[in-house]
Every structure is written in structure tokens, then in C-alpha cells.
ZABA-385595 format. One record per residue (C-alpha): residue number from 0; residue in three letters; y, x, z. Coordinates in steps of 0.1 Angstrom, whole numbers, plus 5000, padded with zeros to 4 digits. Layout:
+-----+-----+------+------+------+
:   n : res :   py :   px :   pz :
+-----+-----+------+------+------+
: NUM : ALA :    Y :    X :    Z :
...
+-----+-----+------+------+------+
END
This chain:
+-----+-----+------+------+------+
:   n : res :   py :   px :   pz :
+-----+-----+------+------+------+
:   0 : UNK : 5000 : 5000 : 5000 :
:   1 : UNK : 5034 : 5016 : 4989 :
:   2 : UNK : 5062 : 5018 : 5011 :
:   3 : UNK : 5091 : 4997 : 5001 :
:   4 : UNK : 5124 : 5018 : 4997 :
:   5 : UNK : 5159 : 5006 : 5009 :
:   6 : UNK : 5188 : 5011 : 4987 :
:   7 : UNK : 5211 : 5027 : 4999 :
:   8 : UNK : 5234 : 4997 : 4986 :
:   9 : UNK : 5212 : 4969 : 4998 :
:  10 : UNK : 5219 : 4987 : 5034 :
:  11 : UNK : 5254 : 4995 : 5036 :
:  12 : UNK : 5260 : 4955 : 5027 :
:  13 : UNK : 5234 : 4944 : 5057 :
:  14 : UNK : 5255 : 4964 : 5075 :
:  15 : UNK : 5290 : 4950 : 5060 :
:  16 : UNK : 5272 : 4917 : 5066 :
:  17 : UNK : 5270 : 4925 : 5104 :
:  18 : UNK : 5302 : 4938 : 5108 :
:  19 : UNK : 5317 : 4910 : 5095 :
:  20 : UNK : 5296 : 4888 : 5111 :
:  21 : UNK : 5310 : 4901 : 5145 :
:  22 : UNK : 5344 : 4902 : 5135 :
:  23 : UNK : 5339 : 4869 : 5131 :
:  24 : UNK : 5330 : 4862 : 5161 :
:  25 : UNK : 5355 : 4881 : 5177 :
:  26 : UNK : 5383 : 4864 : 5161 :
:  27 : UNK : 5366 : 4831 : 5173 :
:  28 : UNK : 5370 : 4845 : 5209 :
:  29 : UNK : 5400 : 4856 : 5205 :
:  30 : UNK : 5408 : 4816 : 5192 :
:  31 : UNK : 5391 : 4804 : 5223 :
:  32 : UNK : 5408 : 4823 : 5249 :
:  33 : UNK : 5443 : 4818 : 5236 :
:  34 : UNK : 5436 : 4780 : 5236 :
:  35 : UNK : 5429 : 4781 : 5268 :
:  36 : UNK : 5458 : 4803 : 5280 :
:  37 : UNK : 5478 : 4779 : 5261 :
:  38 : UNK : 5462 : 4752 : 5282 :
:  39 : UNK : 5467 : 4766 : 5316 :
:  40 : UNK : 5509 : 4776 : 5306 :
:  41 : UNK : 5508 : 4737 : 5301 :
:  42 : UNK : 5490 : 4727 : 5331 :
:  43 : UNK : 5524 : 4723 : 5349 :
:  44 : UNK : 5537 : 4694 : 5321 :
:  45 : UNK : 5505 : 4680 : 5314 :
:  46 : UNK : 5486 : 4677 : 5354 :
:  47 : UNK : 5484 : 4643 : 5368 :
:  48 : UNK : 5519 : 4643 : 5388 :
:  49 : UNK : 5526 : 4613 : 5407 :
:  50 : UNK : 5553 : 4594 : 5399 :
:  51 : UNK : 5581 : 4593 : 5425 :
:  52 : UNK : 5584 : 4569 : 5449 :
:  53 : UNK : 5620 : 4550 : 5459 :
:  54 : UNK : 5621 : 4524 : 5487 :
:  55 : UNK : 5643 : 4518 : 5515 :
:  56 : UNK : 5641 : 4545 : 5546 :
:  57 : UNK : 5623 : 4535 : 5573 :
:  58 : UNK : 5624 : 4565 : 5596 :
:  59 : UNK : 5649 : 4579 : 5625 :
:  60 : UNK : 5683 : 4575 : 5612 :
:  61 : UNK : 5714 : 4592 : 5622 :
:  62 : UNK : 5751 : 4586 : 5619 :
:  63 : UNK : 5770 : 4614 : 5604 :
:  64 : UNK : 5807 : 4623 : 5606 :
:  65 : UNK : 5811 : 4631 : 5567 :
:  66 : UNK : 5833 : 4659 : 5570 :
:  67 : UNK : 5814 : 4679 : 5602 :
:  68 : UNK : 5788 : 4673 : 5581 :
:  69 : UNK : 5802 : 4693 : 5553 :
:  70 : UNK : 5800 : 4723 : 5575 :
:  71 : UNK : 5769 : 4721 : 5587 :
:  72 : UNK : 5750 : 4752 : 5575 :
:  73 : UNK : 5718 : 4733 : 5559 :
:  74 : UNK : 5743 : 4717 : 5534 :
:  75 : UNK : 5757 : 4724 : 5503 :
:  76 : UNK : 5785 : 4707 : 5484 :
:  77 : UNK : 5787 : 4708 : 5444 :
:  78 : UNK : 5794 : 4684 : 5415 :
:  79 : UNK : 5759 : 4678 : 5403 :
:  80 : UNK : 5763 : 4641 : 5408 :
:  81 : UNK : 5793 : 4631 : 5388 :
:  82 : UNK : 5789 : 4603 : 5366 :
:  83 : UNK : 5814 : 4607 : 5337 :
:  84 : UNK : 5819 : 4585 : 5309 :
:  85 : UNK : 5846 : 4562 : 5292 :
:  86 : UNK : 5844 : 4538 : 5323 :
:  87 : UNK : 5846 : 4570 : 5345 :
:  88 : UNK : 5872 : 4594 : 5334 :
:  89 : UNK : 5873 : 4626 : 5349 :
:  90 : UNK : 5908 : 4627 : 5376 :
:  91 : UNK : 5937 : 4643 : 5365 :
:  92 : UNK : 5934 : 4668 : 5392 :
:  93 : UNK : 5900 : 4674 : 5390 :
:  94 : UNK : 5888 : 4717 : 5390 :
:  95 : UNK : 5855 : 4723 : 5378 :
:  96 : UNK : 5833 : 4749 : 5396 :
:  97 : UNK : 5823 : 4771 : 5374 :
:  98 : UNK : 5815 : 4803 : 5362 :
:  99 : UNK : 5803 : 4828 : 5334 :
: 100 : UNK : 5763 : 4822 : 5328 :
: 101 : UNK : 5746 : 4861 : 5327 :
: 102 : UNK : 5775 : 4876 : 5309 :
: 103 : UNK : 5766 : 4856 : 5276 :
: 104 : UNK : 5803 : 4841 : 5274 :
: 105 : UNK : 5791 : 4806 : 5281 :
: 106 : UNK : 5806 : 4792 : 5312 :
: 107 : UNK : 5782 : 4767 : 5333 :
: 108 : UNK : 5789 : 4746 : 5361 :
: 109 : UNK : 5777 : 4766 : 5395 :
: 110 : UNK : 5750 : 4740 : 5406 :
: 111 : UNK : 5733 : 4747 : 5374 :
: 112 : UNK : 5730 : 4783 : 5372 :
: 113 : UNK : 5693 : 4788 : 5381 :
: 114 : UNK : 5681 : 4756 : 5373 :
: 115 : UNK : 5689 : 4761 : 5337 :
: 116 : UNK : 5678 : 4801 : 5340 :
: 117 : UNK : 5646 : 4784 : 5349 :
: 118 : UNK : 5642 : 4763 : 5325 :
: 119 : UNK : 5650 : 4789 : 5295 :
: 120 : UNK : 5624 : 4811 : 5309 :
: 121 : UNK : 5596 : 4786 : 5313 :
: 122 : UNK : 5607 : 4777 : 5272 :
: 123 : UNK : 5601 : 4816 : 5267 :
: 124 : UNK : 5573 : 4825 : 5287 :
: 125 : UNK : 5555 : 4792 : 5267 :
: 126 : UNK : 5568 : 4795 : 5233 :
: 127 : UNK : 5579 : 4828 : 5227 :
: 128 : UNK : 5616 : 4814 : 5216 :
: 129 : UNK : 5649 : 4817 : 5235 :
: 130 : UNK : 5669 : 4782 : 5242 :
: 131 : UNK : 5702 : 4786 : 5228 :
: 132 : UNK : 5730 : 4767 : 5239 :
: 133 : UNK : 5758 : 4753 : 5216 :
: 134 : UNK : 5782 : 4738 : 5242 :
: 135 : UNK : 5784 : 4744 : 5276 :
: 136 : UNK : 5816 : 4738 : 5296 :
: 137 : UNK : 5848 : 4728 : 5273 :
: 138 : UNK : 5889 : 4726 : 5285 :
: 139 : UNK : 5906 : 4696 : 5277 :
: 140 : UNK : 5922 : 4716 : 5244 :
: 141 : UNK : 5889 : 4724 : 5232 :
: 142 : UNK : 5881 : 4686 : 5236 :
: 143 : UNK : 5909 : 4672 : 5221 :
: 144 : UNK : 5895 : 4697 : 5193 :
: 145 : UNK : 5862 : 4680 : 5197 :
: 146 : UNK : 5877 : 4647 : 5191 :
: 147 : UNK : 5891 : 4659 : 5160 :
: 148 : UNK : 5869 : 4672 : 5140 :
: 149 : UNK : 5844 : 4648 : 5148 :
: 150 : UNK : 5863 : 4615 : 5156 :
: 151 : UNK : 5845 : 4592 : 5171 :
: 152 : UNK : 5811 : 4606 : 5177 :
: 153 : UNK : 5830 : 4628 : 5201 :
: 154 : UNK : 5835 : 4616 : 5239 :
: 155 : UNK : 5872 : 4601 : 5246 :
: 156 : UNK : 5895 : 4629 : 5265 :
: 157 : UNK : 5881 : 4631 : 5303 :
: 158 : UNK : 5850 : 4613 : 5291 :
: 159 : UNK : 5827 : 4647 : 5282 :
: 160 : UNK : 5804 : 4658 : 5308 :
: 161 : UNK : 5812 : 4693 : 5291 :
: 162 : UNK : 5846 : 4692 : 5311 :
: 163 : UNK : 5830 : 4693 : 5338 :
: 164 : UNK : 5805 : 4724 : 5333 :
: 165 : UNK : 5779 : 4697 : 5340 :
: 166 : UNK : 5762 : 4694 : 5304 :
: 167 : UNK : 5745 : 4717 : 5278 :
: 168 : UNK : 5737 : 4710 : 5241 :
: 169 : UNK : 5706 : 4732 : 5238 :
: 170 : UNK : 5688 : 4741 : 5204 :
: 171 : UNK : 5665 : 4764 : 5192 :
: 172 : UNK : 5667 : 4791 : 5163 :
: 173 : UNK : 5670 : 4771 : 5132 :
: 174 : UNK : 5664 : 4737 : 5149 :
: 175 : UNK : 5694 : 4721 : 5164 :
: 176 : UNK : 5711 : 4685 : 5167 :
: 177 : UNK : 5683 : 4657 : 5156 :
: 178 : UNK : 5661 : 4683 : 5140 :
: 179 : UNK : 5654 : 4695 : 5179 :
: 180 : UNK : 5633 : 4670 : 5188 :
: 181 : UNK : 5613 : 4677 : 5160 :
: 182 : UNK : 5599 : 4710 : 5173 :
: 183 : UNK : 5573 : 4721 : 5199 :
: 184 : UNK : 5599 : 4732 : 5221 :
: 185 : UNK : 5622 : 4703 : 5218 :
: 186 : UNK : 5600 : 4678 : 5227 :
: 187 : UNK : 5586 : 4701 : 5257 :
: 188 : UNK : 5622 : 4701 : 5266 :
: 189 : UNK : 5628 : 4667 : 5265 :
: 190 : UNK : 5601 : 4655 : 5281 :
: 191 : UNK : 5597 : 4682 : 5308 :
: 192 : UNK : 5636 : 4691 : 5318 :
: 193 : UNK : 5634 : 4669 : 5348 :
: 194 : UNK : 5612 : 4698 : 5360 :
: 195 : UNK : 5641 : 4717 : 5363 :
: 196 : UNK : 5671 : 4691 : 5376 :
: 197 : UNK : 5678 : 4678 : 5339 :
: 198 : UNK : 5681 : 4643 : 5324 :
: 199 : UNK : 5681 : 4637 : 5293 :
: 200 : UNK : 5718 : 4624 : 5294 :
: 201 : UNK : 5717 : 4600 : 5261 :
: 202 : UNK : 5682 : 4586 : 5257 :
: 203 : UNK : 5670 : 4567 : 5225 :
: 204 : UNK : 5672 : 4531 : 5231 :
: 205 : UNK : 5699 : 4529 : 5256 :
: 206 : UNK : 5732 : 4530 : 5238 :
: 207 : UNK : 5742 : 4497 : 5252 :
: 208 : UNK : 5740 : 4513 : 5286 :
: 209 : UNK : 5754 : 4551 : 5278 :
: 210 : UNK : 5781 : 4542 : 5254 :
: 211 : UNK : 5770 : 4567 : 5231 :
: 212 : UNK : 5742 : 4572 : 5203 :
: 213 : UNK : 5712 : 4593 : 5212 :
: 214 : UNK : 5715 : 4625 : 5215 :
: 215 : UNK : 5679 : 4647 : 5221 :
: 216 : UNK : 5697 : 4682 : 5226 :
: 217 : UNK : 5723 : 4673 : 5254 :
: 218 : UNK : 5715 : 4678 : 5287 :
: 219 : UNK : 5727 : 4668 : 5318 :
: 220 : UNK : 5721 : 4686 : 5354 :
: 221 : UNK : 5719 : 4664 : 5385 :
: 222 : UNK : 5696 : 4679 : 5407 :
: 223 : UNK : 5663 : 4667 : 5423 :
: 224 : UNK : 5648 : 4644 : 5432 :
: 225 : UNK : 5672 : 4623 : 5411 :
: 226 : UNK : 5658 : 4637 : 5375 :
: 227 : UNK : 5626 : 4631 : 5380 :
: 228 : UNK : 5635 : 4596 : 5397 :
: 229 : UNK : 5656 : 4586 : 5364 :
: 230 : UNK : 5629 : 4602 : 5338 :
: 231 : UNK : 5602 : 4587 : 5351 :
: 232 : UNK : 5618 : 4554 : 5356 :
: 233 : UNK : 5634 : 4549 : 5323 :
: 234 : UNK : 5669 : 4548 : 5339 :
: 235 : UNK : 5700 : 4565 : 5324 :
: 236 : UNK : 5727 : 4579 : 5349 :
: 237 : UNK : 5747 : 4551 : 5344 :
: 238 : UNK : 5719 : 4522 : 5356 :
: 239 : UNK : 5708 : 4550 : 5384 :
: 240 : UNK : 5742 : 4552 : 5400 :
: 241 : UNK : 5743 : 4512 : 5399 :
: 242 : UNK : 5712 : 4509 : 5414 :
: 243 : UNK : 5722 : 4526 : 5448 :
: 244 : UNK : 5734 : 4500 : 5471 :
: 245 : UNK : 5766 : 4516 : 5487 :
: 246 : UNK : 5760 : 4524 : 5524 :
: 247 : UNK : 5722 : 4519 : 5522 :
: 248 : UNK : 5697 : 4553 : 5528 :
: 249 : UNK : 5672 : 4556 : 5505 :
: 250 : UNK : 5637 : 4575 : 5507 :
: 251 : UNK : 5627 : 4593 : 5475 :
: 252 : UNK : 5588 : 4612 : 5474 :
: 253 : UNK : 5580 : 4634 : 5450 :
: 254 : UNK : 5549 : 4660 : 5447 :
: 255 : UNK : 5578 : 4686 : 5459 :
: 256 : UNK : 5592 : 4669 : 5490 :
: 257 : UNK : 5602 : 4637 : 5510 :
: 258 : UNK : 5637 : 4631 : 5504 :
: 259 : UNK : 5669 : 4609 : 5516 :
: 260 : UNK : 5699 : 4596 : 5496 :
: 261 : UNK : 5726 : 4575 : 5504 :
: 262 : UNK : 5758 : 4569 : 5482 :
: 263 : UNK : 5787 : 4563 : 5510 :
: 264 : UNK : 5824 : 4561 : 5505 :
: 265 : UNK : 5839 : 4563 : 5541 :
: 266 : UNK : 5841 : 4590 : 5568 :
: 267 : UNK : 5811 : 4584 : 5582 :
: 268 : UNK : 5772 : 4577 : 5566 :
: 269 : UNK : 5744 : 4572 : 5577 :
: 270 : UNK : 5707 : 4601 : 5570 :
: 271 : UNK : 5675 : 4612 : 5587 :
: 272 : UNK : 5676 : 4623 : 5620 :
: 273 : UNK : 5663 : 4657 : 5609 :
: 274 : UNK : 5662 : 4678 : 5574 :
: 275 : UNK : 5659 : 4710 : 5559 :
: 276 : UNK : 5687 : 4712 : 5537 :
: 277 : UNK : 5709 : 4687 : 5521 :
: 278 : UNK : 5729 : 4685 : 5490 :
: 279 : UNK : 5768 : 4663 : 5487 :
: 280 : UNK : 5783 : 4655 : 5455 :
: 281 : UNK : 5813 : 4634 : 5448 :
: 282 : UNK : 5802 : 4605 : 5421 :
: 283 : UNK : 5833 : 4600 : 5405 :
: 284 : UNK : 5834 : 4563 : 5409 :
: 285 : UNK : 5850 : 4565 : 5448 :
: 286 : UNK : 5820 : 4574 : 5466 :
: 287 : UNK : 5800 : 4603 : 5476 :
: 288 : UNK : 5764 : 4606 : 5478 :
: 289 : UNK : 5743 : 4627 : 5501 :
: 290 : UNK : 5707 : 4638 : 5495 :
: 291 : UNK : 5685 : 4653 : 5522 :
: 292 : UNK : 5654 : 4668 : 5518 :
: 293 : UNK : 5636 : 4661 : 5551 :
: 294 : UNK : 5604 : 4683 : 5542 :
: 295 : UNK : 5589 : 4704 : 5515 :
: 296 : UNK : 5557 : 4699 : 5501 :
: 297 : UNK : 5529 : 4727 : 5513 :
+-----+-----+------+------+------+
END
């Protein structure tokens, strides 16, 4: 019986063939793993969160003298809760605090500094793109400006959230305006900016309550619990501000924390007994409103 010889060709393509072969399953690997990466970055968006819960506050309540309170070393007091529209003009002597974001020129409110830092690198660290911002904070010349090169689509003078440092029309490269929403990374945004203290200021659907067409790349920063409250409940600022009876403390739980919030306009209001920190902002409509977180979460 003669031994059968192996071409020297017929060999080097078996081995070809292997090579390939686990190249092939390499790159499948490779497939697999980053899939899964790509799940875990958006386990934080996608896990079962439950939804916020608003009632009225049933524990120890305390009177507070408004402006001891103020000085109290547990609480800040910022802007983050100003509603501004055509209804709500911004005062003639209102100063905005703000301030230059990271020495890119743009000049942000201060209360959302590191919210929005946060939320830029979560867009990087996910998508590998940088959120840009188009408009940030806006004098009343550069308004006026606004309104005239784009009439009425523009907010009326003292109407813009962007006087106020409170707002910021993001995009991404080559995807701004309506085109945002039609990306990866604008709908994350949109969907997810609540995460972070955002609303999405000028939802689809809800012209009759904002004023104002919808508007996927402006956001607004208010602060939490209140995003999350308004996102998850379908409410725009307007409708949220409305739905706090003056005077009355309200408990908001989240996944983060047990909260407090009460919208007062007189020298004195009313909060828990005891809290970690708590948060005042004027609401530009006469009142005030207080939010106390009484406990973390973990």
C-alpha cells in the first residue's frame, strides 16, 4: 500500500483554513464581549428603577424661621428652581449666579456645574462623543439679538431660561437642533438627563402647557428629586410648579433618597424635623421652595 503524499499546497490552505477559522472565532469573541460591555455601561438607564413616589408628609415636622434657616450649614441656596416663561418674566433686578464652565468660554449657572460635567462624561465614557453646547447663559443684548434673528421662535425678553444661566441647548458633532433626537446619544440624553438634575424643558406634546414648540436639545437644570419626579410623571415645569399646594410639605422617594419639599412664601415654613442637607431656591412666581433630603439611600 503506497503512502499518500501531501502537497505542499493542499497543506498550507488546511492551515489557512485554520487560521481563519480561528480568526473567526476570535472576532466573534471580540463581538460578544463588547456587547456585553455595552450592556453593563447601560445598566444604569435600562435597570428596573422605581418610579418616584409624591404624597403628602407624614413624619415629625418642624417650623422654620426662613431666614435662620438660610444660614444653617446643611443648606444651600441657588436658582435651580426658577420657573421662567412669558407668564413669569425674569425681575428687573434679578443677577444671575454664574460662572465660566472649565475654561471653555461658556458661562453656566453655578448649581449646574457638576451636574452637567456629569452628565457629558457619562455621554463620553458610553458613546465615545463629546456633548457640545450651543447656548448656555445669554445677556439681555444677546437676547434681544436672539429675538431678532429668529422672531418668534425666540423667547420674549426676560422669558429665556438662558438669562438666567439655567438652560443649555446641547448637540452633538454633526447632529444638532431636531436632528439630535435622531442619534444614539440624543435619545440617551433625553431620556436619561433626569439622572443628572435635567428636564427636558419643552417636551413634545405639551405646547399648550410650555408656550413654546418642542425643542429635544434644550435642557433645563432643577435639581433632584424634582427631574426625576417631572420625567417620570409626564409633567412640564410649568404643571409641576402648579401642582405644589403653597404652604403644604411634601415627601418625595426616590432609589437615591427620602426627600421633603415645600413651596412657602412667608417668613416662616414648615420641614422635617431632621435632614441631611437641604436645598432653597426662589421660584420666581412670589414663593420659595425648600427641598430637604432627610436620608440617602445605602
Amino acid at each position: 500500500m503506497t503512502k499518500r503524499k501531501v502537497r505542499p499546497l493542499r497543506l498550507l490552505a488546511v492551515i489557512l483554513g485554520g487560521a481563519f477559522a480561528v480568526y473567526v472565532l476570535l472576532c466573534a469573541f471580540q463581538f460578544v464581549a463588547t456587547a456585553v460591555e455595552a450592556i453593563s455601561k447601560n445598566a444604569k438607564s435600562e435597570s428596573k428603577r422605581p418610579d418616584p413616589e409624591f404624597a403628602d408628609f407624614t413624619g415629625q415636622i418642624k417650623e422654620y424661621n426662613s431666614a435662620v434657616l438660610m444660614y444653617d450649614e446643611r443648606v444651600s441656596v441657588d436658582q435651580s428652581l426658577m420657573l421662567i416663561n412669558r407668564s413669569h418674566l425674569i425681575r428687573d433686578d434679578f443677577s444671575p449666579e454664574i460662572s465660566e464652565y472649565k475654561g471653555t468660554g461658556l458661562l453656566f449657572n453655578n448649581c449646574l456645574h457638576e451636574a452637567f460635567s456629569a452628565l457629558s462624561g457619562e455621554v463620553s465614557e458610553q458613546f465615545g462623543e463629546k456633548l457640545y453646547v450651543s447656548s448656555a447663559y445669554r445677556t439681555a443684548e444677546e437676547q434681544k439679538r436672539e429675538i431678532e434673528e429668529q422672531g418668534e421662535v425666540a423667547q420674549d425678553l426676560g422669558a429665556s431660561e438662558h438669562q438666567a444661566g439655567l438652560a443649555a441647548d446641547v448637540y452633538t458633532l454633526y447632529h444638532g437642533g431636531m436632528g439630535f433626537e435622531g442619534t444614539k446619544t440624543g435619545k440617551w440624553v433625553i431620556e436619561n438627563c433626569w439622572q443628572y438634575g435635567f428636564i427636558l424643558r419643552y417636551p413634545d406634546g405639551k405646547e399648550d402647557k410650555t408656550g413654546i414648540e418642542y425643542e429635544p436639545w434644550h435642557l433645563r437644570y432643577v435639581g433632584a428629586p424634582h427631574a426625576e419626579y417631572m420625567s417620570k410623571a409626564g409633567l412640564t415645569f410649568e404643571e409641576y410648579i402648579d401642582s405644589l399646594e403653597p404652604e403644604k410639605l411634601y415627601r418625595i422617594t426616590t432609589a437615591d433618597g427620602e426627600y421633603a419639599a415645600v413651596r412657602y412664601s412667608g417668613d416662616t415654613l414648615s420641614g422635617p424635623e431632621s435632614f441631611e442637607s437641604a436645598v432653597i431656591s426662589d421660584d420666581n412666581t412670589g414663593s420659595r421652595i425648600a427641598t430637604f433630603l432627610i436620608k440617602s439611600a445605602g
